[in-house]
Structures are given as C-alpha cells and as structure tokens.
C-alpha positions in Angstrom: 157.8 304.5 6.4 157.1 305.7 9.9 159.5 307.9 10.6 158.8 310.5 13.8 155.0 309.3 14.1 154.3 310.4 17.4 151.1 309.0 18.6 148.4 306.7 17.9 145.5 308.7 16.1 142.8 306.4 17.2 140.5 307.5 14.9 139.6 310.6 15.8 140.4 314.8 15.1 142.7 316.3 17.6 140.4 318.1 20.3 137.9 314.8 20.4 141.3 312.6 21.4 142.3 314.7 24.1 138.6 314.7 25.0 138.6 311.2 25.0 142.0 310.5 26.9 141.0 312.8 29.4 138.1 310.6 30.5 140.1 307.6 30.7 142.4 309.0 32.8 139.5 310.3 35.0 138.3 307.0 35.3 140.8 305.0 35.7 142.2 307.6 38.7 138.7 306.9 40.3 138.1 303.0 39.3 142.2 302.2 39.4 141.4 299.6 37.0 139.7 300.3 33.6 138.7 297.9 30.4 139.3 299.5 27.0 141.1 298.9 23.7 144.5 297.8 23.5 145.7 301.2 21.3 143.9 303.4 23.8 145.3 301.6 26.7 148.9 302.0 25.0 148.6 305.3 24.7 146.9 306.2 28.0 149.6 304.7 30.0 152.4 307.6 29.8 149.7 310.2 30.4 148.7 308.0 34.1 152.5 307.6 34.8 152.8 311.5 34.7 149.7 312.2 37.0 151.4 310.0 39.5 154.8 311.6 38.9 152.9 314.8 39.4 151.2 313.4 42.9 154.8 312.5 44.1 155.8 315.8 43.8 152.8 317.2 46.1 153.6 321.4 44.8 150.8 324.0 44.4 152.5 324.0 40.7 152.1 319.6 40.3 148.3 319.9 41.8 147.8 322.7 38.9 149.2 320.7 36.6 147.1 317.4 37.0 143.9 319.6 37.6 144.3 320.9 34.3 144.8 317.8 32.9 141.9 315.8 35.1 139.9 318.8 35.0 137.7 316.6 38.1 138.7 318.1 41.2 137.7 314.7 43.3 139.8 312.7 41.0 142.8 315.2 41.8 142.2 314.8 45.5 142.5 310.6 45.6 145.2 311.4 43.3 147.6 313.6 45.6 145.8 311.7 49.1 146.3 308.1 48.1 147.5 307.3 44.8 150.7 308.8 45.1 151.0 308.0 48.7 151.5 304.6 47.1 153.8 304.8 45.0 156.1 306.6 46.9 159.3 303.9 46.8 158.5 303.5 43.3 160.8 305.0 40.7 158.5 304.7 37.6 156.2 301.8 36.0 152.8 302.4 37.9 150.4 300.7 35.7 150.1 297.5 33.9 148.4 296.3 30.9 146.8 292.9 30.8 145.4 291.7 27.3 141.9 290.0 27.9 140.8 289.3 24.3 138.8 290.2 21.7 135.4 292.8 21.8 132.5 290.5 20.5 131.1 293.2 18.5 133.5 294.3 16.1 136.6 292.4 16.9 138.6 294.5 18.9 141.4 293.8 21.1 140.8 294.4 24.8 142.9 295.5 27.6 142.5 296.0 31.2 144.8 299.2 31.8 145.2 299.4 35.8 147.2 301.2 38.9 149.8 298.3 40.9 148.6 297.2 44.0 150.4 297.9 47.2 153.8 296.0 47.2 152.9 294.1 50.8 153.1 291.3 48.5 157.0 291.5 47.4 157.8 292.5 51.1 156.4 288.6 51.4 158.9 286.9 48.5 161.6 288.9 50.5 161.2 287.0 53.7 160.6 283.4 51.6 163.7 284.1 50.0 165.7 284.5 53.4 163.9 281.0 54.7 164.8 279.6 51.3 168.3 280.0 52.2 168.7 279.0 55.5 166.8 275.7 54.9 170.1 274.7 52.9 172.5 275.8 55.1 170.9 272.6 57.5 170.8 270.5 55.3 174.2 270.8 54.7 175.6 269.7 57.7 173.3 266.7 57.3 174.7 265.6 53.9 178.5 265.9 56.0 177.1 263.0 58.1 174.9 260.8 56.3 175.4 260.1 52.8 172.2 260.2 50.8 170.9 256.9 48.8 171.2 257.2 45.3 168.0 257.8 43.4 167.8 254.9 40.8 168.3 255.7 37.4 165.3 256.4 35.0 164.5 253.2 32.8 165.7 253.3 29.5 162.8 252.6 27.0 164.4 249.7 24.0 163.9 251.3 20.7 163.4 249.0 17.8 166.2 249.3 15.3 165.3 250.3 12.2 164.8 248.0 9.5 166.9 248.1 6.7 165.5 249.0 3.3 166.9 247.9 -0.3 167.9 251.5 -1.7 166.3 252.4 -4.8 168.3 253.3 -7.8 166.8 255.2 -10.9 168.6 253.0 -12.9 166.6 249.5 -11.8 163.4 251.2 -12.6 164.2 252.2 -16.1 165.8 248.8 -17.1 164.1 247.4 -20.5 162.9 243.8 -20.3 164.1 240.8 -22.3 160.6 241.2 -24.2 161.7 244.8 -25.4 159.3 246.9 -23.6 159.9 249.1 -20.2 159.6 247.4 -17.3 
C-alpha cells in the first residue's frame, strides 16, 4: 500500500532531487515553457505555483524566500517584475501540463510543463458571449412575424427484415435412422 507517500522519488538521493528541481524551476521561470518528463513535470508544478504565490506577495520576506529557492537572482527579478504582474487576478492554477509523447530513447513519457499566457484571450469569449445573446433576442421578434418553413424530415433508410430461420433443436440432430445408425 501507499499510504502517506509524499513525493515522487524520481530516481534519485535527496540533495541531487532538490538539485535537480531547482533547475527546472530556474528554467522554466526564464524560458516560461519547459519539455521534460511527465513525473518531473508533476512534481515541479506545486513548487512554480508557490514562486508565483511568493511574487504576488512582493515582501522583502517573499523575495527571500524565492531567492533561496531559485538561488538565480535574474530569475528572481522576471519573477517579482513580470511573472507575477500577470497573474495578479488569478487565484491559483498558473501552469499547465500538456502530454507530447514518448522520449525516442528510452521510452519516456514527455511533458511540456509551462506558465498561462495573458488572459486577453478570455476577455475576447466574454464579449462573443454578449453578441451571442443579443443575436437571439432579434431573431425573436422575427419568428413573432414570419413563421419559419419546416425543415423536411430526414429519409428513413428500409431495412430488410430479417429472414426467418428453422430453430434448431438438439433433439433432431441426435435422432437414429430407420437403418439403425446416427444420423
């Protein structure tokens, strides 16, 4: 059973996986979009949430914080300047994981692990949603006046009926013929 496992091993003794989770996060605060394993990617994706929930807060304390877990002190500048900048209407959920197949080398699952782009694009939906609903609201008052045409009716495709098969009983198979052998 696995009962109060807390974390994926990945292989590796306690000082190299901090090691190695350290440069992720490094690069993906500097490239905002980084290709590694699935399992990494998993379990880099709390430790990027917190840096961002540590730019929001934009202390002394927070910037001490994700220095000492950066330990780059360019990578903690973009974070504090413009990472958190855009996440600031954001409540949690800043990355996203996007599976992209398997390594050709030994088989491994891939994952592109990246920060969300700016929301300009949901500020879009919002005002094709409000067209969206006046369009009906005309159309309406048209269907008041004018009564649409019918659209016809789909064809219906004849099926063949099934033909009807003798049933086969156990006993007609076994029957003995009149010259005394099986039949």
């Amino acid at each position: 059973m696995r009962h109060g496992i807390d974390h994926r091993k990945l292989g590796r003794k306690p000082a190299h996986r901090k090691a190695l989770l350290r440069n992720l996060m490094n690069a993906l605060v500097h490239a905002e979009r980084i290709e590694t394993t699935v399992s990494k990617a998993k379990e880099l994706r709390p430790l990027a949430d917190r840096l961002i929930t540590l730019g929001k807060a934009g202390t002394l304390h927070s910037r001490r914080r994700a220095f000492s877990l950066l330990t780059d002190k360019d990578a903690t500048d973009k974070l504090f300047a413009t990472l958190a900048g855009r996440f600031a209407g954001r409540q949690g959920g800043y990355t996203r994981i996007v599976r992209t197949g398997f390594r050709v080398g030994d088989g491994a699952e891939m994952a592109i692990i990246e920060y969300l782009p700016l929301e300009e694009k949901k500020a879009g939906g919002k005002k094709k949603k409000s067209a969206a609903k006046k369009a009906p609201a005309k159309t309406a008052g048209k269907k008041k006046e004018e009564k649409e045409t019918p659209r016809p009716a789909a064809r219906k495709v004849k099926q063949a009926a099934p033909k009807p098969t003798k049933p086969r009983s156990s006993r007609a198979q076994t029957q003995k013929t009149p010259e005394g052998g099986q039949g």
